[in-house]
C-alpha positions as a Markdown table, in Angstrom:
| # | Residue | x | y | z |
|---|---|---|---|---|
| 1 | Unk | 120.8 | 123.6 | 111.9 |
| 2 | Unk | 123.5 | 125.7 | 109.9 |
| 3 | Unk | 123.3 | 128.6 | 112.5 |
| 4 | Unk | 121.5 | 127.0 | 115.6 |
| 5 | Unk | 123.5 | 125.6 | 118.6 |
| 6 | Unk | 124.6 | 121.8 | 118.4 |
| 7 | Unk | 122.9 | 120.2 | 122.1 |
| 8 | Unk | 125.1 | 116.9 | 123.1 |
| 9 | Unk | 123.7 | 114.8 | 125.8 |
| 10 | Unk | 125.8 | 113.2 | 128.6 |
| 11 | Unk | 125.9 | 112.0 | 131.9 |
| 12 | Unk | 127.7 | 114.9 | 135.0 |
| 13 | Unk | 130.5 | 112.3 | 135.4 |
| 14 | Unk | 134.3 | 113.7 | 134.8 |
| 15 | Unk | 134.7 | 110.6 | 132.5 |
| 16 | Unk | 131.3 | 111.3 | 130.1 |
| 17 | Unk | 132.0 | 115.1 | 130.2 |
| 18 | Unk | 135.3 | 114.0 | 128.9 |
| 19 | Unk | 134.2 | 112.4 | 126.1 |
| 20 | Unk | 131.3 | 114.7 | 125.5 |
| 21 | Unk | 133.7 | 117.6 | 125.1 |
| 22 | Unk | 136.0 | 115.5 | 123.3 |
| 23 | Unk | 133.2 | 114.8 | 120.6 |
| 24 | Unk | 132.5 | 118.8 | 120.6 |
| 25 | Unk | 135.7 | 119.6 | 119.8 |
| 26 | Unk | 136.0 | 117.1 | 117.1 |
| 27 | Unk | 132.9 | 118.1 | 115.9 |
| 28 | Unk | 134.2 | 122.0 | 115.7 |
| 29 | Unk | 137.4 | 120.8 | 113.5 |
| 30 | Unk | 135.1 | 118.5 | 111.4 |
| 31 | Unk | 133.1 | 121.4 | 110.1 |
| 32 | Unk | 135.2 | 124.4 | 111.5 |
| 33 | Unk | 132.8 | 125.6 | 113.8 |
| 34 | Unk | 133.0 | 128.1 | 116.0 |
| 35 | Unk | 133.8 | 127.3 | 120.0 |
| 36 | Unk | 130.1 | 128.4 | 120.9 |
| 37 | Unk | 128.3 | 126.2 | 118.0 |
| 38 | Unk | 128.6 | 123.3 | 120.6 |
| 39 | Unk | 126.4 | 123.3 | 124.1 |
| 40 | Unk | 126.9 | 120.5 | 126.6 |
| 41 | Unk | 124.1 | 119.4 | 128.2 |
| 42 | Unk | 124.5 | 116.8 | 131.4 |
| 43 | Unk | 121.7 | 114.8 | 132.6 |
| 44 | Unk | 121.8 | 112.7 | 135.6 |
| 45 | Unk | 121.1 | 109.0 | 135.4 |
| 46 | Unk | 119.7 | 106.5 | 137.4 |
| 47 | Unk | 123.1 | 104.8 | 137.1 |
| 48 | Unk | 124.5 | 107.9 | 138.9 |
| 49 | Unk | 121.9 | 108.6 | 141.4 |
| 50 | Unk | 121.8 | 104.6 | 142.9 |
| 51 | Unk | 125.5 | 103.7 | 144.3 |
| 52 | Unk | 124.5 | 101.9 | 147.1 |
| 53 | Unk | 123.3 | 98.7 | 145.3 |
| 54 | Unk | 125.5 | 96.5 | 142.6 |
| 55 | Unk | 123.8 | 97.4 | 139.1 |
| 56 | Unk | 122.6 | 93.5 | 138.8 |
| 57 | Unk | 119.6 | 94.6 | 141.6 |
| 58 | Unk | 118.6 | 97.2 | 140.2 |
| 59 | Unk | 118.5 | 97.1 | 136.2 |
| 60 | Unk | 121.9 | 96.8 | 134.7 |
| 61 | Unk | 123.1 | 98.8 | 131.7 |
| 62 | Unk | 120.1 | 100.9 | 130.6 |
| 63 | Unk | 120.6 | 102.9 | 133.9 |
| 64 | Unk | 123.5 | 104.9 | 132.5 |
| 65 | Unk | 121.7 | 105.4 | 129.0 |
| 66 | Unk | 117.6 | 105.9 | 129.6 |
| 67 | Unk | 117.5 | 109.6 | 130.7 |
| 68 | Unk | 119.6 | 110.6 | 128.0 |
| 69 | Unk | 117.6 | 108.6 | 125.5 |
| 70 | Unk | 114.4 | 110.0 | 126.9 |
| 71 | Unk | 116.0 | 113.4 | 126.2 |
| 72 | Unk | 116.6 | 112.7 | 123.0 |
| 73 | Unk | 113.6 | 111.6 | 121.7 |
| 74 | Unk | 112.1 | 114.4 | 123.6 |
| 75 | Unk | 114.5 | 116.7 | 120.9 |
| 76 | Unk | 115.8 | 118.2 | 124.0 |
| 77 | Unk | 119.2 | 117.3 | 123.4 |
| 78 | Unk | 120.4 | 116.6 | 119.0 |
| 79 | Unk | 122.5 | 113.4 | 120.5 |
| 80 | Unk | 123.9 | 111.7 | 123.4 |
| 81 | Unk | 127.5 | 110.6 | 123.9 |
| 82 | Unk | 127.8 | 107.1 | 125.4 |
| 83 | Unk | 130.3 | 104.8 | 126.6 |
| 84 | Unk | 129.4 | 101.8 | 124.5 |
| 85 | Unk | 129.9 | 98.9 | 127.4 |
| 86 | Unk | 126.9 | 100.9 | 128.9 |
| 87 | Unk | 124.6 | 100.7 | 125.9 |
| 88 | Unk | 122.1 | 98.0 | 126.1 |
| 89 | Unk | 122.3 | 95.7 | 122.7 |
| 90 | Unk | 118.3 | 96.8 | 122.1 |
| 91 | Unk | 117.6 | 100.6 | 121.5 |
| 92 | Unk | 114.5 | 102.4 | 121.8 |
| 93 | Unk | 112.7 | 102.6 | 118.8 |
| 94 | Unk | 113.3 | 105.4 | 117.2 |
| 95 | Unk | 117.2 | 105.9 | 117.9 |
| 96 | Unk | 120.2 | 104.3 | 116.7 |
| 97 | Unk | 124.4 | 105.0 | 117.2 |
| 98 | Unk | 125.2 | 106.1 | 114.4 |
| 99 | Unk | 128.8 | 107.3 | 114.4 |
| 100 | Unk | 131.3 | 105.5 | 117.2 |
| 101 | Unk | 134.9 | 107.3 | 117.9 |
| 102 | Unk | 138.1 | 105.4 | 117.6 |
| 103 | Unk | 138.7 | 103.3 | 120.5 |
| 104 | Unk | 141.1 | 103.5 | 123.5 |
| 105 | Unk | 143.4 | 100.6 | 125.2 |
| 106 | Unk | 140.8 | 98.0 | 125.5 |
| 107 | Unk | 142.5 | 96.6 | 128.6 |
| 108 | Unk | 141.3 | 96.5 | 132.1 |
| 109 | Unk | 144.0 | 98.4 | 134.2 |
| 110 | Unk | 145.4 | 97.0 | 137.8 |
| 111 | Unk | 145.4 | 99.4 | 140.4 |
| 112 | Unk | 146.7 | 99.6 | 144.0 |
| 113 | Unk | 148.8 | 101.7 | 145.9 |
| 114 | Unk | 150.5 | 98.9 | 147.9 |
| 115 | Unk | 150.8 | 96.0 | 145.0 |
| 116 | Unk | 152.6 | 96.4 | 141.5 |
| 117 | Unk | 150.7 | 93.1 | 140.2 |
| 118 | Unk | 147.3 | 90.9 | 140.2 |
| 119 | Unk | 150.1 | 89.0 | 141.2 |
| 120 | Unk | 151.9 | 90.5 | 143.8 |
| 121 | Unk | 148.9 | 90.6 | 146.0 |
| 122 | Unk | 148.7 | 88.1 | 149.2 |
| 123 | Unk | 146.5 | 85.9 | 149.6 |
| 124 | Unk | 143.2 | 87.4 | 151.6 |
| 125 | Unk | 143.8 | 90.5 | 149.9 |
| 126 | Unk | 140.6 | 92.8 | 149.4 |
| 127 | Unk | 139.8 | 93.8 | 145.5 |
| 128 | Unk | 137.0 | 96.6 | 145.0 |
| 129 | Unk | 135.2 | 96.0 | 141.6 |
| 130 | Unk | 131.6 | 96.8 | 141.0 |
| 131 | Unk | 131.5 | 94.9 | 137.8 |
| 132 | Unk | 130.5 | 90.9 | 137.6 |
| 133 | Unk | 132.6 | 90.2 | 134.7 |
| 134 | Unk | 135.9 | 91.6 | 136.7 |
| 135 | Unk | 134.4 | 90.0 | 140.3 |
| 136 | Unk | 134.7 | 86.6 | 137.9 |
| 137 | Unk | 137.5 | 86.7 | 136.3 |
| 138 | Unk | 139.1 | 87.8 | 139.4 |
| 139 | Unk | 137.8 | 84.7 | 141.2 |
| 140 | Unk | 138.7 | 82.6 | 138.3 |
| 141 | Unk | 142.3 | 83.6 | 138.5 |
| 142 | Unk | 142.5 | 84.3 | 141.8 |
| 143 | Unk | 139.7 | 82.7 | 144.2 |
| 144 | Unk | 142.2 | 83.3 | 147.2 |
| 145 | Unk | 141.2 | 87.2 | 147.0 |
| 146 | Unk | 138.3 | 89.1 | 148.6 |
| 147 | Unk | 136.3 | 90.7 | 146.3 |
| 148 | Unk | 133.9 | 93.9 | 147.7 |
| 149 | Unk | 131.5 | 95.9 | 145.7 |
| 150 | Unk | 133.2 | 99.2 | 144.8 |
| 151 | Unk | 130.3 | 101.5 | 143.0 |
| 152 | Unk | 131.4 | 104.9 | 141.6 |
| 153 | Unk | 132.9 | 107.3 | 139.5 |
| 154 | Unk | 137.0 | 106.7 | 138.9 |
| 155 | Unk | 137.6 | 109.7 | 141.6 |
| 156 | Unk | 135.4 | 108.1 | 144.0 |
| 157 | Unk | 136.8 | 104.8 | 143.3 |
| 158 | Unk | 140.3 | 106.1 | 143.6 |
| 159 | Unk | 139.7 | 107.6 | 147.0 |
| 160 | Unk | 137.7 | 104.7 | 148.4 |
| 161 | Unk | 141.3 | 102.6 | 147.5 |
| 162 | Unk | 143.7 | 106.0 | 149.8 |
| 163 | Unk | 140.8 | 105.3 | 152.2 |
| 164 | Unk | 142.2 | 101.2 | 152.5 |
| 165 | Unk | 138.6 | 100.1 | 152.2 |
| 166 | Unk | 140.7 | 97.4 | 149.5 |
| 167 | Unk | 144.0 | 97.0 | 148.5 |
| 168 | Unk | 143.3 | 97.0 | 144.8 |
| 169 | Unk | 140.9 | 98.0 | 142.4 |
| 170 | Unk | 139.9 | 97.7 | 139.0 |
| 171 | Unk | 139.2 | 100.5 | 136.5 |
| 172 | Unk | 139.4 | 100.7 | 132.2 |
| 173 | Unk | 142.8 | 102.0 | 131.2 |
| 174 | Unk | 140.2 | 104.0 | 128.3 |
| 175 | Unk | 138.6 | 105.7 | 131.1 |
| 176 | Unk | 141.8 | 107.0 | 133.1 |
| 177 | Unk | 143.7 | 107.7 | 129.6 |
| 178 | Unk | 140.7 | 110.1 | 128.6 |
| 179 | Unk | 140.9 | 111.4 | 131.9 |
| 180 | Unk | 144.4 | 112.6 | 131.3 |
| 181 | Unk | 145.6 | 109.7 | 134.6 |
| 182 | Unk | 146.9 | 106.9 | 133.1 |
| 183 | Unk | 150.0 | 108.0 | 135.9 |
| 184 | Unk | 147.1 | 106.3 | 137.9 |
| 185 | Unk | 147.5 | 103.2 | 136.3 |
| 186 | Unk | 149.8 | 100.3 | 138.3 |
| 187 | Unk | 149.8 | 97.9 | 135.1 |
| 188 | Unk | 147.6 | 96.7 | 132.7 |
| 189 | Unk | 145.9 | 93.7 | 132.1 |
| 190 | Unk | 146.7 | 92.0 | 129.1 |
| 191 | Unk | 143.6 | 90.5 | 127.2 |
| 192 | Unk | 144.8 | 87.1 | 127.4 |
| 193 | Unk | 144.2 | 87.5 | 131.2 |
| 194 | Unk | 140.9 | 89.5 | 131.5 |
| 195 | Unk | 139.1 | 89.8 | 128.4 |
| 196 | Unk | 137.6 | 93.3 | 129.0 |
| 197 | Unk | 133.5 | 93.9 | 128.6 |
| 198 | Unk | 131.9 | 94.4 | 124.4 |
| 199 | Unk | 132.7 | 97.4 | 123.7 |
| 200 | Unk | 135.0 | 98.7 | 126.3 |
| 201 | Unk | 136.7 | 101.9 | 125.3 |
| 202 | Unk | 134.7 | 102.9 | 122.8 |
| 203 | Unk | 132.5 | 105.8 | 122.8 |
| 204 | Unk | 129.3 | 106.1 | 120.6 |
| 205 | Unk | 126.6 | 108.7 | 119.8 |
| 206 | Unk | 123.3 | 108.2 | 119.7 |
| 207 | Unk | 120.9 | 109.9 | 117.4 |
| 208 | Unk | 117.0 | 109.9 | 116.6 |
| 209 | Unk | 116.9 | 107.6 | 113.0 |
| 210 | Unk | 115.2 | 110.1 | 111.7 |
| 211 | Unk | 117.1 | 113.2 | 112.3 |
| 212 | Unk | 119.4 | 112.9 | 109.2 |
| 213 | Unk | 120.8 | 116.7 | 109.6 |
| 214 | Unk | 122.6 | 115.3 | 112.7 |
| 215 | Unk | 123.1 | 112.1 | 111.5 |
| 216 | Unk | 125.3 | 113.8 | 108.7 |
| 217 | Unk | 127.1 | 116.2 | 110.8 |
| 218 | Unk | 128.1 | 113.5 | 113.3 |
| 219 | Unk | 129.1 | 111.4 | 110.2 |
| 220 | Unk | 132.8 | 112.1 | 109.8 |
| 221 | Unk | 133.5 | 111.3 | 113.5 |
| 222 | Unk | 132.9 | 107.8 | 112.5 |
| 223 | Unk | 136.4 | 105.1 | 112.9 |
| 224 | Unk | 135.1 | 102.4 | 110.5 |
| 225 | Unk | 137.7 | 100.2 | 112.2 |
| 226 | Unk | 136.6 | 100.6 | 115.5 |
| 227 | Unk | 132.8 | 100.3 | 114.3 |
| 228 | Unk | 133.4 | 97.0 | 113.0 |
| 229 | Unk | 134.6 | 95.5 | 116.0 |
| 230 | Unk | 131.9 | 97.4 | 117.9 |
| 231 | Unk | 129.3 | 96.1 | 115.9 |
| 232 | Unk | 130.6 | 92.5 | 116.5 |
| 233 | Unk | 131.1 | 91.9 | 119.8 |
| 234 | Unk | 127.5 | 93.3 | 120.9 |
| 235 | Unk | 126.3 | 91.4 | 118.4 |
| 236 | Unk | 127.9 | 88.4 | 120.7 |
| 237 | Unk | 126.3 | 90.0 | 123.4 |
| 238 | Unk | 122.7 | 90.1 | 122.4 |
| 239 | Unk | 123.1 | 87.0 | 120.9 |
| 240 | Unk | 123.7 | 85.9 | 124.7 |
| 241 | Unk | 121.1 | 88.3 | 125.9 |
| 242 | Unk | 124.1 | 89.6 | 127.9 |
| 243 | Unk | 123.4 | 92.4 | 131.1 |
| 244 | Unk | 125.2 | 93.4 | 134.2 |
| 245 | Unk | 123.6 | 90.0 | 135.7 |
| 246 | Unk | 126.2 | 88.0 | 133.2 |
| 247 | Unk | 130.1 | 87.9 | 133.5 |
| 248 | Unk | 130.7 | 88.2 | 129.6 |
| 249 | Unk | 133.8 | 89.1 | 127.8 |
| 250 | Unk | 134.2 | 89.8 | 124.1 |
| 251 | Unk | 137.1 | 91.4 | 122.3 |
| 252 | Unk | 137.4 | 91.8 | 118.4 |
| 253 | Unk | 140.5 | 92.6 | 117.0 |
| 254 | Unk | 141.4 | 93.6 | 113.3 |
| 255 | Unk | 144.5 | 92.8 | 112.1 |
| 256 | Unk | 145.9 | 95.6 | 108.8 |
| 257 | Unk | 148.4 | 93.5 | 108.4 |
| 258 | Unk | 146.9 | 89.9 | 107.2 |
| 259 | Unk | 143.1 | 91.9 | 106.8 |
| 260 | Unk | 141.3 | 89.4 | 109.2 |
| 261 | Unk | 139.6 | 89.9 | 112.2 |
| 262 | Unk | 140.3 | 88.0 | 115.0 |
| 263 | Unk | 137.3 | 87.1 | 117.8 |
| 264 | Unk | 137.4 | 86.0 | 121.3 |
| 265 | Unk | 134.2 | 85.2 | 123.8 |
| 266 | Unk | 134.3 | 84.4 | 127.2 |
| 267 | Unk | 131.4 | 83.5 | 129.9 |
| 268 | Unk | 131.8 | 83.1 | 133.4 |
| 269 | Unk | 129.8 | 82.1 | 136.3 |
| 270 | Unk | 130.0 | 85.1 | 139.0 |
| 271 | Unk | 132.3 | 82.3 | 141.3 |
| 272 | Unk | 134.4 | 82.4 | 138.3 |
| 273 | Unk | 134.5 | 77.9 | 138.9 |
| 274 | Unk | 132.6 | 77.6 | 135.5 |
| 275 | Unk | 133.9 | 79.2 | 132.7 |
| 276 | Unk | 133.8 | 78.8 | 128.6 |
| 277 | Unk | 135.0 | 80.8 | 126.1 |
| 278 | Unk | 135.7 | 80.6 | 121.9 |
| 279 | Unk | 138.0 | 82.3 | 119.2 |
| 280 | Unk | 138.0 | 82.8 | 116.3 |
| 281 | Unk | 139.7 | 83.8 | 112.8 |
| 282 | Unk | 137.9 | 85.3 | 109.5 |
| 283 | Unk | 137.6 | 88.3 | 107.3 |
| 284 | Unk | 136.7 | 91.5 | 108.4 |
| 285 | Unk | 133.3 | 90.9 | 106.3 |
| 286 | Unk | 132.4 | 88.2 | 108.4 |
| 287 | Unk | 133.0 | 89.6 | 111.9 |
| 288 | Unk | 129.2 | 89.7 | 112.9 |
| 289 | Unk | 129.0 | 86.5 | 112.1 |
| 290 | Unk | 132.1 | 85.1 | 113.6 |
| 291 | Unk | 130.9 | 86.7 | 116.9 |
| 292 | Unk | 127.6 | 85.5 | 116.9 |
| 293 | Unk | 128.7 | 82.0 | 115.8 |
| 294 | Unk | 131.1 | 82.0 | 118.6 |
| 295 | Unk | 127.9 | 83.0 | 120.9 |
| 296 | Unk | 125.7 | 80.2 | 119.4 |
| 297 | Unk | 128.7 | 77.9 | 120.6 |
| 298 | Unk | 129.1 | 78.9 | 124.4 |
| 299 | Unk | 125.3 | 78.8 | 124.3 |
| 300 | Unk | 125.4 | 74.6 | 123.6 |
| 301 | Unk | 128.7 | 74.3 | 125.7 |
| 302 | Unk | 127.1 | 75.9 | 128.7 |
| 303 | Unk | 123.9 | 74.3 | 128.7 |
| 304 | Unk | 120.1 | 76.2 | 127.8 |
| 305 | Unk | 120.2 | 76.6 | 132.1 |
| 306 | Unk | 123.0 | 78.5 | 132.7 |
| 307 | Unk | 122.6 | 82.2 | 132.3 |
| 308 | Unk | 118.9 | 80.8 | 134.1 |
| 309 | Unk | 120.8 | 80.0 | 136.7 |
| 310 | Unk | 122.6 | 83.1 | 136.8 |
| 311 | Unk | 119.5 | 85.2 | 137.3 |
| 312 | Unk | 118.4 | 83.0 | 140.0 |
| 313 | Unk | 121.4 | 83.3 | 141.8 |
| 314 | Unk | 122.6 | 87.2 | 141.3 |
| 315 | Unk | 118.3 | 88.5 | 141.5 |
């Protein structure tokens, strides 16, 4: 691979291209490559092909991630860029993410462009979110607001709020950072409000286990920090058998300072009337288990039907 070109899968959006190019040219000053060494290749998804259906109907987070994966065991493409809160917890056989980027402001960002606040907002007024996990929180914290389904990419989202179909919206302040308009963003939600999806703002690449040429290459591109909280809060998620169908929240924080790692877990029903959630505090060794412990929990405190229930009522 010393002289060939470096294929990176990703999805047409302006947000994936972002990141895709942003991995190329961290690639390029990783191994001081030349600008043509790298070759973006975009391949539509069946996440970006349905938007007239809430992901819940139609299949949830593999959409985003199966064409690309198919690519890439196909050796069409050396590796595919993800966001990670689109990455189901179970890969194909074969593949694995095996370098993830330093993460972005976890936080879910409030927008509107009549409102300065979730607060501010009158009563009746319409919120546009296409994810379950900000429809329930949402609900939770404010169940006097209408909540609409608001598929998308940011730009279409943005022009769907200067078209007043609602009169706020919900995006990742990740998302709109890497996209160079975070000038978009009215405030930010802090965690302790809306715990934002596992993984949110982290990007991931996905390689073929074993490819270990690429696996190398893509090595130094690697934020152990950011891995580690990766790693534990899907690990929270698959211990929950979490998808689109389940408002689930999961944040894992790592303190320098005191060298612990600090977990939090939430579930919601999609009313946002029935919620649980767990924290808690351990070393940095112990994250995965902390997070899956804190899964194990909500599991008895919710009761073996609830996610059951869940399916029943969102299918």
């Amino acid at each position: 691979m010393q002289d060939s070109i470096i294929r990176i899968g990703t999805r047409g959006s302006p947000l994936a291209l972002a990141q895709a190019h942003q991995v190329g040219r961290e690639l390029i000053q990783a191994h001081d490559w030349p600008d043509t060494k790298i070759e973006i290749v975009i391949i539509k998804t069946s996440g970006d092909q349905i938007l007239d259906r809430p992901l819940s109907e139609v299949g949830g987070k593999g959409l985003f991630t199966k064409e690309l994966e198919t690519a890439l065991l196909a050796g069409d493409i050396d590796f595919a860029v993800h966001s990670m809160k689109d990455v189901a917890t179970m890969l194909p056989d074969g593949l694995e993410i095996s370098s993830i980027l330093e993460r972005e402001d976890v936080r879910d960002a409030f927008i509107s462009l009549k409102y300065k606040s979730l607060a501010e907002l009158p009563s009746g007024a319409v919120v546009g979110t296409s994810s379950l996990r900000r429809q329930a929180q949402l609900k939770s914290l404010r169940p006097d607001l209408s909540v609409v389904e608001f598929r998308g990419n940011v730009q279409t989202r943005l022009k769907k709020l200067q078209d007043g179909i609602a009169d706020a919206t919900f995006l990742a302040c990740a998302g709109l950072n890497r996209l160079g308009m975070s000038d978009r963003i009215t405030s930010a939600i802090e965690t302790e409000m809306m715990l934002p999806a596992a993984a949110q703002g982290a990007v991931g690449i996905e390689t073929r286990i074993d490819d270990e040429i690429t696996r190398v290459l893509v090595a130094p591109l690697n934020h152990p920090e950011t891995a580690l909280c990766v790693e534990a809060e899907r690990a929270f998620l698959a211990r929950l058998d979490g998808s689109c169908r389940t408002p689930i929240g999961a944040l894992a924080e790592l303190d320098r300072k005191t060298n612990t790692i600090r977990f939090r877990g939430q579930i919601l029903s999609p009313d946002g009337q029935t919620t649980y959630a767990e924290a808690s505090v351990g070393k940095p060794a112990e994250a995965v288990k902390l997070a899956d412990a804190a899964g194990i929990k909500l599991l008895e405190q919710a009761g073996p039907g609830f996610f059951a229930d869940l399916t029943e009522r969102t299918s």
